[in-house]
C-alpha positions as a printed Julia matrix, in Angstrom:
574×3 Matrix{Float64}:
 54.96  -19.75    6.94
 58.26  -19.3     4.34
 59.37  -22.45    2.81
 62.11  -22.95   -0.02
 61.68  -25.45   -2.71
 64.51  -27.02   -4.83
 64.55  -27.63   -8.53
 63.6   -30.25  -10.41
 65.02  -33.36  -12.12
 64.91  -33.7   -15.81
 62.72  -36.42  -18.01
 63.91  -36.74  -21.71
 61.02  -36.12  -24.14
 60.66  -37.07  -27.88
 57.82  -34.54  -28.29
 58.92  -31.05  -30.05
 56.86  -28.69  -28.18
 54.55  -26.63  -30.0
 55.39  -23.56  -27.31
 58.44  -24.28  -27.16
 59.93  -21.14  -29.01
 57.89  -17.99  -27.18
 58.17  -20.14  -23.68
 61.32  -21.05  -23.74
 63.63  -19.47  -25.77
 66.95  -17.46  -23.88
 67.63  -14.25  -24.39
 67.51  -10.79  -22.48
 64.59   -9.21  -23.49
 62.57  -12.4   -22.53
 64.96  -12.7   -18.71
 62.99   -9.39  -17.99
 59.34  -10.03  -18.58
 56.95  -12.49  -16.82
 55.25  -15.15  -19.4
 51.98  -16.03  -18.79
 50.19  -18.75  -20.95
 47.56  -20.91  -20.71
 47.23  -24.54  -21.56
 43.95  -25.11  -21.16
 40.96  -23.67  -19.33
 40.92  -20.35  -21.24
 38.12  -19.93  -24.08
 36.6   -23.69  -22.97
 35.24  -25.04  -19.87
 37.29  -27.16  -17.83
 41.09  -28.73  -18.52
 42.82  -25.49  -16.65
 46.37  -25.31  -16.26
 47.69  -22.03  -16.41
 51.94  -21.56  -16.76
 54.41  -18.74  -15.42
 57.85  -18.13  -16.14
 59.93  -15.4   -14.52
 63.35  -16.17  -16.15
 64.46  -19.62  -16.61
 61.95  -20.66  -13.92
 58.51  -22.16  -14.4
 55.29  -22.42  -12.08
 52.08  -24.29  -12.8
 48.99  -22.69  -11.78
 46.13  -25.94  -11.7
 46.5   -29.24  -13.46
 42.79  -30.09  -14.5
 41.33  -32.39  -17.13
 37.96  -32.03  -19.49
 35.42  -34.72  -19.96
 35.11  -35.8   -23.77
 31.95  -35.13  -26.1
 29.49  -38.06  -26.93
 31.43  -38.25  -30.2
 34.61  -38.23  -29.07
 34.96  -42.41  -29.33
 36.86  -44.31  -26.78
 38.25  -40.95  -25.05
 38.46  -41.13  -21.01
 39.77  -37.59  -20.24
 41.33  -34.78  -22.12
 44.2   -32.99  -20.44
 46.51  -30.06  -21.8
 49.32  -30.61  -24.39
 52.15  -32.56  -22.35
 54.72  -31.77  -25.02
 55.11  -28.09  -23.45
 55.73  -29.26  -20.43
 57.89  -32.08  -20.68
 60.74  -29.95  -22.89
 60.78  -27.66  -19.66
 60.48  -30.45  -16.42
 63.73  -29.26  -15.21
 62.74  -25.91  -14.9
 58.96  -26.38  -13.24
 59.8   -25.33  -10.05
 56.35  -26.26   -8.55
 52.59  -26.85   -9.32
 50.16  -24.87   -7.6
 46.59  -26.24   -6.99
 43.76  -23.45   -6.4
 41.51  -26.53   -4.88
 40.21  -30.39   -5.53
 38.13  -30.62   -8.39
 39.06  -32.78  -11.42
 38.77  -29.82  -13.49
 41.8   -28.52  -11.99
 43.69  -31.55  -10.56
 42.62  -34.15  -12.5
 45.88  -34.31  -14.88
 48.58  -34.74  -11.93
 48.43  -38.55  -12.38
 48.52  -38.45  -15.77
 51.54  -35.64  -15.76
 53.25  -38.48  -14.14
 53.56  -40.86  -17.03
 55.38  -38.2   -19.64
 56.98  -35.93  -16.41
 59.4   -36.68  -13.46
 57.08  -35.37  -11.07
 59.47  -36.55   -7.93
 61.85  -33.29   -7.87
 58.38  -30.82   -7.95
 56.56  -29.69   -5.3
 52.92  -29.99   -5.85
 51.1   -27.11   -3.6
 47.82  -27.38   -1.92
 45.22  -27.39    1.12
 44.69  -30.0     2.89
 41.34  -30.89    1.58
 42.5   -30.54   -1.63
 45.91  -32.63   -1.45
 44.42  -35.54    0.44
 41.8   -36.01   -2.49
 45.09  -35.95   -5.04
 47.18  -38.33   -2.5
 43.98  -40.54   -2.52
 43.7   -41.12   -6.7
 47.34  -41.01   -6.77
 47.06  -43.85   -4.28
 44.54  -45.7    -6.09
 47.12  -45.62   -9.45
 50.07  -46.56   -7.63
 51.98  -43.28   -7.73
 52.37  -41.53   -4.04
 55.41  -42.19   -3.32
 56.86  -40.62   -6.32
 55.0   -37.14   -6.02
 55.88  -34.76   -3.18
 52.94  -32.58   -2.08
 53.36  -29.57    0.25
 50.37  -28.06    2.46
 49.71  -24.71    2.71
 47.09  -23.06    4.44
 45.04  -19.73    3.66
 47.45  -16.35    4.47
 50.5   -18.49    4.11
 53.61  -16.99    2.14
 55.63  -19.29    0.28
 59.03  -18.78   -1.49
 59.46  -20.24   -5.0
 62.43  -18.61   -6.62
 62.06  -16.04   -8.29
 58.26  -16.25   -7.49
 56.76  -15.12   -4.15
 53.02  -16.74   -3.73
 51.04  -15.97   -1.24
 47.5   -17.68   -0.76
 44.09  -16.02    0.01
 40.84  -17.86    1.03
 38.26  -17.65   -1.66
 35.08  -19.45   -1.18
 33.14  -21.99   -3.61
 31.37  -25.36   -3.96
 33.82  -27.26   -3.0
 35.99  -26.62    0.53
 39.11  -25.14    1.4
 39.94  -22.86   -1.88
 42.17  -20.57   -2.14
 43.16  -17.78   -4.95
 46.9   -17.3    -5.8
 49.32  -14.31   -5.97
 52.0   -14.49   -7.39
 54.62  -11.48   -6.75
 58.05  -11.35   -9.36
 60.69   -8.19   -9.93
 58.17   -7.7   -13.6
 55.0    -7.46  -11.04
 52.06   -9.09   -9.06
 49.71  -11.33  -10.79
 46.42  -12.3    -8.75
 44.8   -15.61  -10.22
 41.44  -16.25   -8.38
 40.97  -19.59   -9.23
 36.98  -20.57   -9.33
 35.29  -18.45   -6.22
 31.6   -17.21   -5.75
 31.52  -14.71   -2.79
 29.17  -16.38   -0.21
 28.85  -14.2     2.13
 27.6   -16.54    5.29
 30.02  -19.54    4.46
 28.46  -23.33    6.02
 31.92  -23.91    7.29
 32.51  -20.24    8.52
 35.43  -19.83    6.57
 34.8   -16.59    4.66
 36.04  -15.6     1.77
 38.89  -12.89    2.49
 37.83   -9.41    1.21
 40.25   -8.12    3.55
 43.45   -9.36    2.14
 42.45   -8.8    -1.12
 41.61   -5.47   -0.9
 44.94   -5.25    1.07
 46.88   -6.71   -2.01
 44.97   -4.19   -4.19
 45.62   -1.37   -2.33
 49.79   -2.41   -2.78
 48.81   -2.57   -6.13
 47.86   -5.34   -8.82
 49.63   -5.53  -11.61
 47.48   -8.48  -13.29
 44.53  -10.04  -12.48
 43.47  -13.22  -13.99
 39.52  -14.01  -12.72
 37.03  -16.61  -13.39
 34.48  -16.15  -16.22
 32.07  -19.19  -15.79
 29.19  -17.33  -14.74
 30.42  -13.48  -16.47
 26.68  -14.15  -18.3
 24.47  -14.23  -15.47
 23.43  -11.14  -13.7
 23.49  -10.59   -9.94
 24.72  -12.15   -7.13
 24.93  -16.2    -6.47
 22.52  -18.32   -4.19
 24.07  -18.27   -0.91
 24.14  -22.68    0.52
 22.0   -21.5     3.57
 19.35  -20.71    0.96
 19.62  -24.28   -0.51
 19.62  -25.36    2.42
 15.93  -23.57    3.28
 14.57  -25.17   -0.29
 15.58  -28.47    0.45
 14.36  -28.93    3.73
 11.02  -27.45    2.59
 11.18  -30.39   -0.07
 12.43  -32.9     2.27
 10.41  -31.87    5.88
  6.72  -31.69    3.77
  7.42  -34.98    1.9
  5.78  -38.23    3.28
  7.98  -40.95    0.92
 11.24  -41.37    0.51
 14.06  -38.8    -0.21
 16.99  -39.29   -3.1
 19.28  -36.26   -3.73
 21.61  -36.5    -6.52
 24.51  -33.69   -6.61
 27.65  -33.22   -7.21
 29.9   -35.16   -4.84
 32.25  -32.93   -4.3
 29.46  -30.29   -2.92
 30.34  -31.01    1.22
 28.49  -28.0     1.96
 25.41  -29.44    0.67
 25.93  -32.81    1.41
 26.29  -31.36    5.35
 22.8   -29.65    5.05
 21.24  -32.67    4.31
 22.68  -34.42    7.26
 21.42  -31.38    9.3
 18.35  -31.82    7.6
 18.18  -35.66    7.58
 18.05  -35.22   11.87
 15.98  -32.06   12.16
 13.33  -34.18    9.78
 14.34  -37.83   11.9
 15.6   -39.49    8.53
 18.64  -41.78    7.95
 21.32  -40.96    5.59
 22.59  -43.6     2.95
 25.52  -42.8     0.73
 25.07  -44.07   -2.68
 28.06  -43.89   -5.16
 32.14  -44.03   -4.85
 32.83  -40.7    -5.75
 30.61  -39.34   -2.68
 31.63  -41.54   -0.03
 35.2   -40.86   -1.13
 34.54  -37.24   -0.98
 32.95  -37.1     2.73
 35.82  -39.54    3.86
 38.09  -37.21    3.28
 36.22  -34.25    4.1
 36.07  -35.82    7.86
 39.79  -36.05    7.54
 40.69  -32.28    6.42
 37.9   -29.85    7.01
 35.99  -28.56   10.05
 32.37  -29.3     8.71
 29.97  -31.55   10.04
 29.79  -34.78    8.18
 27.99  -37.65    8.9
 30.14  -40.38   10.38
 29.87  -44.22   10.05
 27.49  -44.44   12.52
 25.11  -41.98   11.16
 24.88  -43.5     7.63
 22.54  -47.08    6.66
 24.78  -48.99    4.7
 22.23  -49.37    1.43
 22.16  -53.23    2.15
 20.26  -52.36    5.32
 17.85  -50.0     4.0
 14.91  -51.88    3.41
 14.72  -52.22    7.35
 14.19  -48.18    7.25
 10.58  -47.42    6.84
 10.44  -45.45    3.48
  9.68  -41.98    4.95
 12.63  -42.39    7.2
 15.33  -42.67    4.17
 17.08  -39.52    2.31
 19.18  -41.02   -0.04
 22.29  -39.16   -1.17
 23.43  -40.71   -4.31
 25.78  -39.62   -7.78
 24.64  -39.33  -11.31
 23.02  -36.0   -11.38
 24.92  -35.68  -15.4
 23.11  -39.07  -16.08
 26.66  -40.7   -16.26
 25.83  -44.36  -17.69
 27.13  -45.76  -15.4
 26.38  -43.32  -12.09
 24.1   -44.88   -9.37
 21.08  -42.52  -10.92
 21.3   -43.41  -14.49
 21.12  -46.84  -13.82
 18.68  -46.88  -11.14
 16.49  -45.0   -13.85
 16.81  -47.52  -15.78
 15.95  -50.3   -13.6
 19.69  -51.63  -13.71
 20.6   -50.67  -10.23
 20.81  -53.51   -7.7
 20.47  -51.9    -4.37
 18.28  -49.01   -5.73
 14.31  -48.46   -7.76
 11.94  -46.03   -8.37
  8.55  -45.99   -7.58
  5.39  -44.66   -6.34
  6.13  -42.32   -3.46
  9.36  -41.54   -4.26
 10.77  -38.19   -4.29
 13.88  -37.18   -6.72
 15.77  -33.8    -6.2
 18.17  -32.88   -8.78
 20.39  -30.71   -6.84
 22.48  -29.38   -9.42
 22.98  -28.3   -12.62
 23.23  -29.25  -15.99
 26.49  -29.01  -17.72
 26.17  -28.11  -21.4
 26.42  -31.26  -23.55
 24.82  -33.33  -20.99
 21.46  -32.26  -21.24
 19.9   -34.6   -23.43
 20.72  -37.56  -21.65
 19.41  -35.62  -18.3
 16.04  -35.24  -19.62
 15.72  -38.89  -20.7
 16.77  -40.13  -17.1
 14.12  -38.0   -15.34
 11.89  -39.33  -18.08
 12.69  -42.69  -17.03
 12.52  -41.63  -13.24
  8.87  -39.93  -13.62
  7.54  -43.19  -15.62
  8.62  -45.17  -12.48
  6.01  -42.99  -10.88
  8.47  -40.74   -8.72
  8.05  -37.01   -8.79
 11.46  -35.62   -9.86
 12.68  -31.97   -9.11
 14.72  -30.33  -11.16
 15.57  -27.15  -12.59
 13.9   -23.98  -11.42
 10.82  -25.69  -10.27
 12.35  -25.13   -6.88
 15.64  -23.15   -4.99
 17.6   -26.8    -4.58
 21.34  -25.34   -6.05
 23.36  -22.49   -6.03
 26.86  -22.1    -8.56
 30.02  -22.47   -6.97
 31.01  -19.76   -9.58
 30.85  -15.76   -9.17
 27.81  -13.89  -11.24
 28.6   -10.49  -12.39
 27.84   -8.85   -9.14
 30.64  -10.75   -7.53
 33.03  -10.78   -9.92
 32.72   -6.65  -10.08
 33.4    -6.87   -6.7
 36.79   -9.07   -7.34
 38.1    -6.12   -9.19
 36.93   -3.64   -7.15
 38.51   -5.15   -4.36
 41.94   -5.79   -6.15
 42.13   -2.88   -8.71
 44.27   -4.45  -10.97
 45.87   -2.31  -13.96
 45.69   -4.99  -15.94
 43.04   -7.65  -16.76
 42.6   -11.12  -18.61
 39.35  -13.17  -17.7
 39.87  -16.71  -17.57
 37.94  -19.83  -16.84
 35.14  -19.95  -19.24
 33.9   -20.12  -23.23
 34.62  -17.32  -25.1
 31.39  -15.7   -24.85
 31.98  -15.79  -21.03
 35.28  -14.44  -21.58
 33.7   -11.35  -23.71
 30.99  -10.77  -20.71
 33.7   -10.74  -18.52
 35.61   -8.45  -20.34
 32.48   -5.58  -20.1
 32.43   -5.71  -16.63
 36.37   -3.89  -16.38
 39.16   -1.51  -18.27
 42.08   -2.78  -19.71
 41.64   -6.45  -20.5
 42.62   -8.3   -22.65
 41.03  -11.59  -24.3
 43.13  -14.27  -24.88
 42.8   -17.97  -25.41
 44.56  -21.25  -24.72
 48.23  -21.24  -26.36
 47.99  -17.09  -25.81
 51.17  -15.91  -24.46
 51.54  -13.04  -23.45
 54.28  -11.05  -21.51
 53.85   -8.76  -18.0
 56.65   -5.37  -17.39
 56.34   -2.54  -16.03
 54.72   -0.92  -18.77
 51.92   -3.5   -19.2
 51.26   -6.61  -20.86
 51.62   -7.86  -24.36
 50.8   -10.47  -26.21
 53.54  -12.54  -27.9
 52.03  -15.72  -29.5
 49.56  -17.28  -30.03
 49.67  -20.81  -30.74
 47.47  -24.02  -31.76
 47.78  -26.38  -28.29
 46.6   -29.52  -29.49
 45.41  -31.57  -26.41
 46.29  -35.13  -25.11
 43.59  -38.0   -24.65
 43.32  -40.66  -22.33
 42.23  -43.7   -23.5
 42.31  -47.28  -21.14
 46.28  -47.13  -20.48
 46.83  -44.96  -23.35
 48.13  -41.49  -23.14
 48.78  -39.77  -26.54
 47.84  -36.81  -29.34
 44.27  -37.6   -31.47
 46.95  -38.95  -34.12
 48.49  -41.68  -32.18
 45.55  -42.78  -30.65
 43.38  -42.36  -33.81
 40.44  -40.9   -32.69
 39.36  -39.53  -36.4
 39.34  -43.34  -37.11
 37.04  -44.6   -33.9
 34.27  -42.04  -35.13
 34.95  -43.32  -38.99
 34.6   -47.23  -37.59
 31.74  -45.97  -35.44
 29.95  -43.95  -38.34
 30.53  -46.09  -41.38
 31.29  -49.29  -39.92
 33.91  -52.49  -41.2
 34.12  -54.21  -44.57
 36.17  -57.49  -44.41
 37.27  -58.2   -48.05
 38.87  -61.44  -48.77
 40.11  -61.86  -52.11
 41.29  -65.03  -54.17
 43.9   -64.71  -57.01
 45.94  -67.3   -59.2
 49.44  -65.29  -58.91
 50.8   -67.48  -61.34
 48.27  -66.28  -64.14
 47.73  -63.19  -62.65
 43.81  -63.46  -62.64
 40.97  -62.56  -60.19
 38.78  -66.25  -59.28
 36.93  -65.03  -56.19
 35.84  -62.03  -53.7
 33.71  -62.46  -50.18
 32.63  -59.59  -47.94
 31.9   -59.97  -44.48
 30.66  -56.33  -42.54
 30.09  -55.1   -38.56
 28.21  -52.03  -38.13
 26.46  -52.03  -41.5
 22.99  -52.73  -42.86
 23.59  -56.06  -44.68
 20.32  -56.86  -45.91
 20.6   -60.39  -44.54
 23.53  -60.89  -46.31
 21.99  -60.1   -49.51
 23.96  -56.64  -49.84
 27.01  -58.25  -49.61
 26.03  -60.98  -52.25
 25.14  -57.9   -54.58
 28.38  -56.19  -53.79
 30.67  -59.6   -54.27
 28.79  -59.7   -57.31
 29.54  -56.26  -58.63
 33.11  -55.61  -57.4
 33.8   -58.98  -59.11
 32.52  -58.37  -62.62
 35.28  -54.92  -62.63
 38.24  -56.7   -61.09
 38.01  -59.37  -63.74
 40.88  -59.31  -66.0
 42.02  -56.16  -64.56
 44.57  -56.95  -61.74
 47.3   -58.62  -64.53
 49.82  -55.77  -63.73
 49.27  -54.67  -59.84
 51.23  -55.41  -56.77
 49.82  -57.05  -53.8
 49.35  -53.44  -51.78
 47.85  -51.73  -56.07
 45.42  -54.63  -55.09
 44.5   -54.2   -51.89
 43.92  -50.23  -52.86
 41.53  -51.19  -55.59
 39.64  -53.72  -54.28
 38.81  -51.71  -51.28
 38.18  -48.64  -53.24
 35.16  -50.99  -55.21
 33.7   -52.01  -52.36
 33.48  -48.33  -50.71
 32.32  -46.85  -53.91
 29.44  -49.84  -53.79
 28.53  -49.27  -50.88
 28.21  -45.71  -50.98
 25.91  -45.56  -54.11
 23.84  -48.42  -52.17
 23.58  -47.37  -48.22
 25.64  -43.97  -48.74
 28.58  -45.29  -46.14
 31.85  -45.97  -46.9
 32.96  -48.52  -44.93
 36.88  -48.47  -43.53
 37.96  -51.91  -45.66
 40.36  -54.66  -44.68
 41.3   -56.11  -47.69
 42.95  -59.63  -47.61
 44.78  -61.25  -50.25
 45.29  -65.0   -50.73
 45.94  -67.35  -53.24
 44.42  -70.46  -54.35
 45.49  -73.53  -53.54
């Protein structure tokens, strides 16, 4: 398959891109060198979006989103710096998606409310572009996106880029890595990949066209780092498969896997398992019914269907060592099926004597805390939980060093820059080959004949999503949420005679403070008072408001050691 794609249709943008300068700037050194740079994804876990420009023209490798820390107040999803890529929407002449997690397609609807998104091809599997057309879909926006299918060993023509796609394999189906061939050379990004070997769905990872592409040479290659600390070679699925049906076949209770839902493989051992073992499937959770809908649609692995599943409202007519629950939450999301079941809060699902709870998955770093207290809830419910190493229940989606030596071996790249990954990951990566280089979001660096070279390096600050809110940490204020959330309010209403220019009253009224029963604030009014008496003869209304709120911040402080954020209020008497 050849396909041409047009260009695309400008969006005005009142954002000066940060970039903008070493990305976009004309002139005829720059026309004959390939720009590489990534947004996000590179020296961090998750958010990846990596962008090419060959000339004038502009590709997007991935268009992911990150999850926000516990402190990170009021925050949905973080996505790359839209600035960058709204001063260049007329030149993007596609986006390229590797495959369907959020981490790497998650920011596509988003892109839509700062891009024109109508004009630019978006490039995928079809596994991977019916789970965008279905949250699209779900926010209103299909019909202006236009989304292109490509399969595995298809060739596709994006002036002045030619990208061809090669089937990698990893926890999630129908992957592919890119290449991406221009007159300054051929880059090679692999996307995430692990090499499993014996593939569930018997579609292989291609070592073949890889090595074929190396052996034409590879100028660049750009290769995940997620897993660049771990020795060895990953846990092939049929192996998790073999540890949880020894779990599941020797247990005489009831079943409940937690995972993550995108893992189809997994999910279609269990059903394997759930029939070998004469158990019934339930699906517990959006996220994984969404993800085996569409997996029926788009891939050839065995799913349940509708008929094999118990709708969870009918369980309690399955005896309990006929059930093997399938259910989200294995990051202890508050609001996941698990975490609240844990808790007792679930309507449709409890713990309990007999019970059996494998954690199928992994914990990703900044969520372990609030893993350990759900299993602690789960195991004083009286269920035995699994977790951990106490038994082979996951494998990585993500190469160990073993496989990703074998990813260069296979291309032979002159060049290399590890991607995907914390910087430590990065550096691991980087012992594992000759001539890398380490680079980091807002890197830029330039590909020629004679090598590669980095250009910039810039400071990418990233967006936030917040309810309907899309916006920098200034304009949505997220240094003040953690101040409210930290110090808490002051309310400060203060009574003047503007005609004499005196002080006659101050009241205090807090939210998120100790208070003492009201008899901190008392002290406080009390205090403040005594130094804005006879002091206030010469200030404005705003001179006012500044001092009075500095009082009560400095009283506080030397009482409770906050200082509150203050809403000072200024009215006269009547």
């Amino acid at each position: 398959m050849r396909a041409g794609f047009g260009s695309a249709r400008t969006v005005d943008s009142s954002v000066s891109p940060r970039l903008a300068a070493p990305m976009i700037a004309d002139n005829a050194k720059q026309s004959q060198s390939l720009h590489i740079a990534p947004l996000g994804g590179v020296g961090e876990i998750g958010m990846n979006m990596m962008l090419f420009r060959c000339g004038e023209d502009y590709v997007i490798v991935d268009s992911g989103i990150r999850f926000p820390d516990a402190n990170m107040i009021g925050v949905e999803v973080i996505l790359p710096n839209l600035a960058i890529l709204a001063a260049i929407n007329d030149k993007i002449r596609a986006i390229i998606l590797t495959h369907g997690h959020e981490d790497h397609i998650g920011a596509i609807r988003l892109l839509a409310q700062r891009l024109d998104l109508r004009q630019i091809p978006i490039l995928g599997t079809a596994f991977t572009l019916a789970l965008l057309r279905h949250r699209l879909s779900e926010e209103g926006l299909s019909s202006g996106v236009t989304l292109e299918q490509i399969r595995p060993g298809d060739t596709v023509e994006i002036e002045p880029f030619t990208v061809s796609f090669v089937r990698v394999t990893h926890s999630i189906p129908d992957c592919v890595a890119v290449c991406l061939d221009t007159p300054m050379g051929r880059v090679i990004h692999t996307g995430d990949f692990k090499i499993d070997v014996n593939p569930l769905d018997g579609e292989h990872f291609d070592e073949d066209k890889l090595r074929a592409l190396g052996d034409e040479g590879v100028d660049l290659l750009l290769s995940d780092s997620t897993n660049a600390s771990v020795p060895g070679w990953t846990r092939p699925e049929e192996e998790v498969a073999a540890g949880l049906e020894e779990q599941i076949a020797s247990w005489k209770g009831r079943v409940i896997v937690s995972l993550f839902s995108s893992n189809l493989y997994r999910i279609h051992s269990l059903f394997k398992i759930a029939q070998r073992n004469k158990r019934i499937m339930c699906l517990l959770g959006r996220s994984v019914q969404r993800y085996v809908a569409v997996g029926r649609e788009t891939i050839g692995l065995e799913l349940p269907a509708e008929k094999d599943l118990v709708d969870v409202k009918k369980l309690h007519h399955v005896p309990s060592h006929q059930q093997l629950i399938v259910c989200t939450g294995s990051q202890a999301e508050p609001r996941s099926v698990l975490a609240r079941a844990s808790r007792g809060e679930h309507r449709d699902l409890t713990f309990g004597e007999g019970d059996l709870v494998l954690m199928s998955c992994r914990k990703i770093p900044g969520n372990e805390r609030r893993i350990h207290r759900m299993i602690n809830d789960i195991l004083r419910a009286g269920a035995k939980c699994v977790f951990g190493k106490q038994a082979p229940i996951h494998a990585s989606g993500h190469a160990r060093q073993d496989e990703l030596t074998r990813m260069l071996d296979l291309t032979r790249p002159k060049c290399f820059i590890p991607v995907h990954g914390e910087y430590s990951f990065l550096l691991d990566h980087a012992n594992l080959a000759e001539q890398v280089k380490i680079i980091e979001d807002g890197s830029v660096i330039s590909l020629s004949p004679q090598g590669i070279t980095q250009i910039a390096q810039e400071q990418l600050e990233p967006f936030f999503h917040d309810g309907n809110t899309l916006g920098t940490s200034d304009e949505l204020r997220i240094a003040e949420k953690k101040r409210l959330a930290w110090n808490g309010v002051a309310v400060v209403d203060v009574t003047i005679d503007p005609s004499r220019g005196i002080f006659l009253d101050l009241k205090i009224e807090t939210r998120g403070l100790f208070n003492d029963e009201g008899r901190l604030c008392k002290e406080i009014e009390e205090a403040v008072g005594k130094q804005m008496s006879g002091q206030i003869s010469d200030m404005d209304v705003e001179e006012l408001k500044h001092y009075a709120g500095m009082l009560v911040r400095r009283e506080f402080r030397n009482r409770i050691q906050r200082k509150p954020v203050t809403v000072v209020q200024i009215q006269a008497a009547t």
